[in-house]
N, CA, C and O atoms as a GROMACS GRO file, in nm:
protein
  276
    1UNK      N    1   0.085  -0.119   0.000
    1UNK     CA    2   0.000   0.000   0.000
    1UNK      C    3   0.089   0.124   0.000
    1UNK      O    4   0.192   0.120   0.066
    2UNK      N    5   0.054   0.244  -0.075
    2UNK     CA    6   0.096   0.323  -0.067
    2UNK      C    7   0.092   0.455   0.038
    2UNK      O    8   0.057   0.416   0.149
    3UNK      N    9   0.113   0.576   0.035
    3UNK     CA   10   0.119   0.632   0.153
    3UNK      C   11  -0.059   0.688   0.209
    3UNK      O   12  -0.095   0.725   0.321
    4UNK      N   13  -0.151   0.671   0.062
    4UNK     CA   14  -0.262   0.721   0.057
    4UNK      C   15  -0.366   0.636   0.118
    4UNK      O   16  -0.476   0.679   0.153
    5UNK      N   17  -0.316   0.484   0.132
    5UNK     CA   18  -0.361   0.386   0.207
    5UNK      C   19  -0.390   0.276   0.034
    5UNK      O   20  -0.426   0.159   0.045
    6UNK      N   21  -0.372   0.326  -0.075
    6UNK     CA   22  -0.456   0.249  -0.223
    6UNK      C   23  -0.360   0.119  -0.223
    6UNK      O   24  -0.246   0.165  -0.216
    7UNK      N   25  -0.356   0.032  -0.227
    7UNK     CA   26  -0.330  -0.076  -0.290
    7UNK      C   27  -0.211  -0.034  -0.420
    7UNK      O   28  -0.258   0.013  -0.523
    8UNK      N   29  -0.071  -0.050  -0.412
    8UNK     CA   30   0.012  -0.013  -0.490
    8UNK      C   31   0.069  -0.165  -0.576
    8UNK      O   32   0.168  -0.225  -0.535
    9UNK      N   33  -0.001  -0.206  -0.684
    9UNK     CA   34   0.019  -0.359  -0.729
    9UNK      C   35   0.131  -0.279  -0.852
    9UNK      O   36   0.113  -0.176  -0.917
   10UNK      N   37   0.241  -0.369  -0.849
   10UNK     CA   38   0.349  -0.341  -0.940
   10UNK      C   39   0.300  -0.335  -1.102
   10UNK      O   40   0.349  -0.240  -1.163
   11UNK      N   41   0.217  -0.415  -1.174
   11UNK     CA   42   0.178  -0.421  -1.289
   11UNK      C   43   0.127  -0.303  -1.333
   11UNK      O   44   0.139  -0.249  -1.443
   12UNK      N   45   0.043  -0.253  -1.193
   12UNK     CA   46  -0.021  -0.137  -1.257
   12UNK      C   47   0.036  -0.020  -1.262
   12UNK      O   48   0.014   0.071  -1.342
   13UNK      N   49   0.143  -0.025  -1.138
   13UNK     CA   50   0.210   0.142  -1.164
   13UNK      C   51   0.312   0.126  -1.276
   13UNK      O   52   0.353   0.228  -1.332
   14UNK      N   53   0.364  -0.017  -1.319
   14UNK     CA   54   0.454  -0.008  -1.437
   14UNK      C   55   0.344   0.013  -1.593
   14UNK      O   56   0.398   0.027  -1.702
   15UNK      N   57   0.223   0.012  -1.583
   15UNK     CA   58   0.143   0.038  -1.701
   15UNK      C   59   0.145   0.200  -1.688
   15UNK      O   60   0.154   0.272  -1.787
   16UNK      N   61   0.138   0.242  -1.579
   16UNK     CA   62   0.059   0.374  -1.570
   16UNK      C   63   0.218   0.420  -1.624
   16UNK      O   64   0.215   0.464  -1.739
   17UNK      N   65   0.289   0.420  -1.591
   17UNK     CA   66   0.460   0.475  -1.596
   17UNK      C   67   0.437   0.431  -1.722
   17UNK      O   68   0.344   0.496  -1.770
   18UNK      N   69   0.473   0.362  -1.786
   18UNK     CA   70   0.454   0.302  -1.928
   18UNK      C   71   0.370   0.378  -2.030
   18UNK      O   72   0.408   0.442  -2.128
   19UNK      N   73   0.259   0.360  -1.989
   19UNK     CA   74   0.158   0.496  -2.060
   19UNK      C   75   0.206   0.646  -2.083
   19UNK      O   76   0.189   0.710  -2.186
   20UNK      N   77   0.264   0.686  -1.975
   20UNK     CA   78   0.294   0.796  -1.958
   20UNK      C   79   0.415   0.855  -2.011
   20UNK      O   80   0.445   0.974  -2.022
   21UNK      N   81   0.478   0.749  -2.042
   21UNK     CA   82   0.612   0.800  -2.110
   21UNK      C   83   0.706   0.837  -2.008
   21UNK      O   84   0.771   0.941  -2.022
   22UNK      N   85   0.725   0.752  -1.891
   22UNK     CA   86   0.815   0.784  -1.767
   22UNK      C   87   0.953   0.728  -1.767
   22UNK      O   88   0.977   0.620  -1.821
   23UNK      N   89   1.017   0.779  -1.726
   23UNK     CA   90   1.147   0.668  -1.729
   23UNK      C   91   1.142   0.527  -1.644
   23UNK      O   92   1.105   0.514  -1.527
   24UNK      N   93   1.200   0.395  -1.758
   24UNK     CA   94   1.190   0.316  -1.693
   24UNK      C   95   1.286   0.247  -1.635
   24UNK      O   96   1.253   0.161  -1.553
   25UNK      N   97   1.403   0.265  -1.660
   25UNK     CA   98   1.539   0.206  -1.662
   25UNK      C   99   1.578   0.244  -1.528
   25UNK      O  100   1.698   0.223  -1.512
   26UNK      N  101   1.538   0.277  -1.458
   26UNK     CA  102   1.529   0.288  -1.258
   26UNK      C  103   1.522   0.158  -1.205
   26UNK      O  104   1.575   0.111  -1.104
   27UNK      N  105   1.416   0.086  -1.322
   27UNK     CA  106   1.319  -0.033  -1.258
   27UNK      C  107   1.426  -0.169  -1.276
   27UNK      O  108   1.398  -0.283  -1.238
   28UNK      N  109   1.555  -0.126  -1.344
   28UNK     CA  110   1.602  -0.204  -1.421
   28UNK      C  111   1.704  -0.331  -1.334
   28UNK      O  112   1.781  -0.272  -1.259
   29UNK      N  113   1.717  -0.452  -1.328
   29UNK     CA  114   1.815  -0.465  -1.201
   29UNK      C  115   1.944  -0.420  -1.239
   29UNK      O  116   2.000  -0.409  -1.348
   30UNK      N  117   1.981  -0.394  -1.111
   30UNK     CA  118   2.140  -0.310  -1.092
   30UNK      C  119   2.217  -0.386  -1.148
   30UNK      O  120   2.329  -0.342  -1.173
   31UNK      N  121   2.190  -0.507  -1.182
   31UNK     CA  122   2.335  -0.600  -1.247
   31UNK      C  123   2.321  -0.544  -1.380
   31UNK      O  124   2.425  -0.548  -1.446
   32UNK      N  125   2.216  -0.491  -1.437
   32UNK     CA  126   2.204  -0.479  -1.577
   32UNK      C  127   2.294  -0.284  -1.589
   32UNK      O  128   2.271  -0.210  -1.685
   33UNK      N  129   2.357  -0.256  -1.509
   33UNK     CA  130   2.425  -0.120  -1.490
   33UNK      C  131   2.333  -0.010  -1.599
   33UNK      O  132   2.388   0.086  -1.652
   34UNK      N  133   2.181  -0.044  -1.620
   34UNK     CA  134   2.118   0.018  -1.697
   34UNK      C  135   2.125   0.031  -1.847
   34UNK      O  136   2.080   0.120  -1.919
   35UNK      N  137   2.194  -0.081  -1.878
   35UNK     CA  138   2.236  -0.124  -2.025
   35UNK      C  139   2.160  -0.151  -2.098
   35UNK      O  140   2.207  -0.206  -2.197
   36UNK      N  141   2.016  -0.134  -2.099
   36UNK     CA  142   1.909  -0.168  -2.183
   36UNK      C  143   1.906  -0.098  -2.318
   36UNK      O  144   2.010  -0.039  -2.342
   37UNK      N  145   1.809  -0.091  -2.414
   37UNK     CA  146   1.758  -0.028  -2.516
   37UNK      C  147   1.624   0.023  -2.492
   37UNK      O  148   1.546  -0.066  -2.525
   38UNK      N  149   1.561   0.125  -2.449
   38UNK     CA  150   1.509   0.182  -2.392
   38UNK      C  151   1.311   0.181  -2.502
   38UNK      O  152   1.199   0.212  -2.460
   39UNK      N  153   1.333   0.156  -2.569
   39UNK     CA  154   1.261   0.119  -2.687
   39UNK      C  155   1.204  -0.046  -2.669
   39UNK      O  156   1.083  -0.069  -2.669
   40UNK      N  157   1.319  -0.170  -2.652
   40UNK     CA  158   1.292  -0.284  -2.656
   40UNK      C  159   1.195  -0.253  -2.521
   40UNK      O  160   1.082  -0.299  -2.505
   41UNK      N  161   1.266  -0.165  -2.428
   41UNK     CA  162   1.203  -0.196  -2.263
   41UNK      C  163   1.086  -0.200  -2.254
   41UNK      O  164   1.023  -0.289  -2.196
   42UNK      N  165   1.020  -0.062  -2.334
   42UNK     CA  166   0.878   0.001  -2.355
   42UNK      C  167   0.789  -0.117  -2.402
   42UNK      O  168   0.679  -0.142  -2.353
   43UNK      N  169   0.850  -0.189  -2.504
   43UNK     CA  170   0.756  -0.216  -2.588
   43UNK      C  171   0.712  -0.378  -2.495
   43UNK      O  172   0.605  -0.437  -2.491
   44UNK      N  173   0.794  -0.398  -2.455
   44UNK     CA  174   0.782  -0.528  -2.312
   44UNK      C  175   0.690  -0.495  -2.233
   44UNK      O  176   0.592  -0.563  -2.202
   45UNK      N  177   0.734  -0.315  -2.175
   45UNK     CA  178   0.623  -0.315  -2.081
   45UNK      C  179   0.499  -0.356  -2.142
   45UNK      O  180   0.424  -0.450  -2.115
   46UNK      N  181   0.491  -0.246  -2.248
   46UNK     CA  182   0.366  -0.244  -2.290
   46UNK      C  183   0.265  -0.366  -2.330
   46UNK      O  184   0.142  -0.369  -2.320
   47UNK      N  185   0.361  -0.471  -2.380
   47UNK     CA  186   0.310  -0.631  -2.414
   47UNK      C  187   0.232  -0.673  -2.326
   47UNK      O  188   0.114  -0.706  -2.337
   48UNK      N  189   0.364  -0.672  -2.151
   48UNK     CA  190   0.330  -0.749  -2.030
   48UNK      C  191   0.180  -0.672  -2.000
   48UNK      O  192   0.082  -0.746  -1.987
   49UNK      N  193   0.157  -0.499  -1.986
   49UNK     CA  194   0.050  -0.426  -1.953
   49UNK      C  195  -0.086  -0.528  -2.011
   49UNK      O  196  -0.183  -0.575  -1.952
   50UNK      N  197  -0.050  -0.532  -2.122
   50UNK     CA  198  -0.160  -0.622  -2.255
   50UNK      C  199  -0.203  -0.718  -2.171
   50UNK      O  200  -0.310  -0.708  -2.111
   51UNK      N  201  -0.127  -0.815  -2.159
   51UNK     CA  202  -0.128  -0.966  -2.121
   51UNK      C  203  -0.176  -1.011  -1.999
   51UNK      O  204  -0.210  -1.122  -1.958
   52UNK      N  205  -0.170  -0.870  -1.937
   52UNK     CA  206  -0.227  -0.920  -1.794
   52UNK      C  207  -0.409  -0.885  -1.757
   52UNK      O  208  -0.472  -0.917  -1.656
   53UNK      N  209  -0.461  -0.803  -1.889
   53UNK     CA  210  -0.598  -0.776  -1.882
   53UNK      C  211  -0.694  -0.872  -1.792
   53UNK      O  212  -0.676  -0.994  -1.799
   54UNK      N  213  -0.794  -0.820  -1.711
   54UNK     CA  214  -0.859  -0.913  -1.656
   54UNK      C  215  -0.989  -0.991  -1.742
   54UNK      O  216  -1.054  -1.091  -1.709
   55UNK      N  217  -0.997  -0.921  -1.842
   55UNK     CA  218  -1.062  -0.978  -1.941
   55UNK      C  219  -0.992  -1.098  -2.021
   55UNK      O  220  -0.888  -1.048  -2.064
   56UNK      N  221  -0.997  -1.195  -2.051
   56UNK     CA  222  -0.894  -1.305  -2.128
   56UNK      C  223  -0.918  -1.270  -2.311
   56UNK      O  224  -0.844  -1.279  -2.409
   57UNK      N  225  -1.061  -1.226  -2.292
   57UNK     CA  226  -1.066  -1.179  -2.465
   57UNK      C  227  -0.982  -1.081  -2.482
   57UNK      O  228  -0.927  -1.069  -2.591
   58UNK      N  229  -0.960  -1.007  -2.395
   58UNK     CA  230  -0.863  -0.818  -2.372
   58UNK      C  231  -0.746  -0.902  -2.438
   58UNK      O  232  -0.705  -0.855  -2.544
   59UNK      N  233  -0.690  -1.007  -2.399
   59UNK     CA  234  -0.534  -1.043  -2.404
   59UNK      C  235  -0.512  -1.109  -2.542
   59UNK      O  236  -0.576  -1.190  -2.608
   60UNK      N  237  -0.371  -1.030  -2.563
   60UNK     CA  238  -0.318  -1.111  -2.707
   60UNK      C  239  -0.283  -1.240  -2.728
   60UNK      O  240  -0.256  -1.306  -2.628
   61UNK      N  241  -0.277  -1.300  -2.851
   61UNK     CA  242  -0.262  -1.410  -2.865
   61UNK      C  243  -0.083  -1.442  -2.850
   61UNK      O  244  -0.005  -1.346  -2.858
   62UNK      N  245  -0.040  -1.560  -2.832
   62UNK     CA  246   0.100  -1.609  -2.850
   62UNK      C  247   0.132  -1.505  -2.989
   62UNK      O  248   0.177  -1.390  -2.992
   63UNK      N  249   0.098  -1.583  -3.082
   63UNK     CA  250   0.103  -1.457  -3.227
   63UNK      C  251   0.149  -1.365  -3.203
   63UNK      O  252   0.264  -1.326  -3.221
   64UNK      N  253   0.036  -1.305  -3.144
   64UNK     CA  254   0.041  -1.110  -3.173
   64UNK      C  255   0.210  -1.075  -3.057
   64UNK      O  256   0.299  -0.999  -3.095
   65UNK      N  257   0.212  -1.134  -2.955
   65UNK     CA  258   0.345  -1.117  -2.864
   65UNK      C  259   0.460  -1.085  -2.945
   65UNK      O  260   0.527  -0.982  -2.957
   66UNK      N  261   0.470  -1.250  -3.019
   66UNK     CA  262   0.570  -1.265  -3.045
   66UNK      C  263   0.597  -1.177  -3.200
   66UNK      O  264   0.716  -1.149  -3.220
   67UNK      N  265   0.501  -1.134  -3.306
   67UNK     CA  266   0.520  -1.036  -3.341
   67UNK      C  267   0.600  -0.894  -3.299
   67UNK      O  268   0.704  -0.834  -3.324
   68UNK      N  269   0.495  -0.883  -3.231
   68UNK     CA  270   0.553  -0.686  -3.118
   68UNK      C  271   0.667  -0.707  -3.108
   68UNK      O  272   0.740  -0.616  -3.146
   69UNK      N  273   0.740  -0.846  -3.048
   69UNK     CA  274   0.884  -0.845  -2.941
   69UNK      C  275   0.940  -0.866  -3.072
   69UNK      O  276   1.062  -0.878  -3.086
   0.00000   0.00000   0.00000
């Protein structure tokens, strides 16, 4: 929980950050000394954001994933 008392679930503040165009490479582990491609990162988030819909029709197919990535 956060300081407001809301329920702070990781998926969702990395969608909302994701949406927003936030930096993500904070999130990154420290072994990775922030060596990412900042583009591949986004587009992960954005997949994982997809994939986790609570709707199962909402969610992409194997297909469409492995397309995007």
């Amino acid at each position: 929980m956060d300081e407001s008392g809301m329920v702070n679930y990781f998926p969702v503040r990395a969608a909302h950050k994701t949406n927003k165009g936030e930096e993500l490479l904070s999130w990154l582990d420290y072994r990775s000394n922030g060596d990412a491609d900042i583009e591949d990162l986004t587009r992960a988030c954005r997949v994982a954001s997809w994939c986790i819909q609570d709707d199962e029709k909402d969610r992409p197919s194997m297909g469409q994933i492995v397309r995007i990535l």
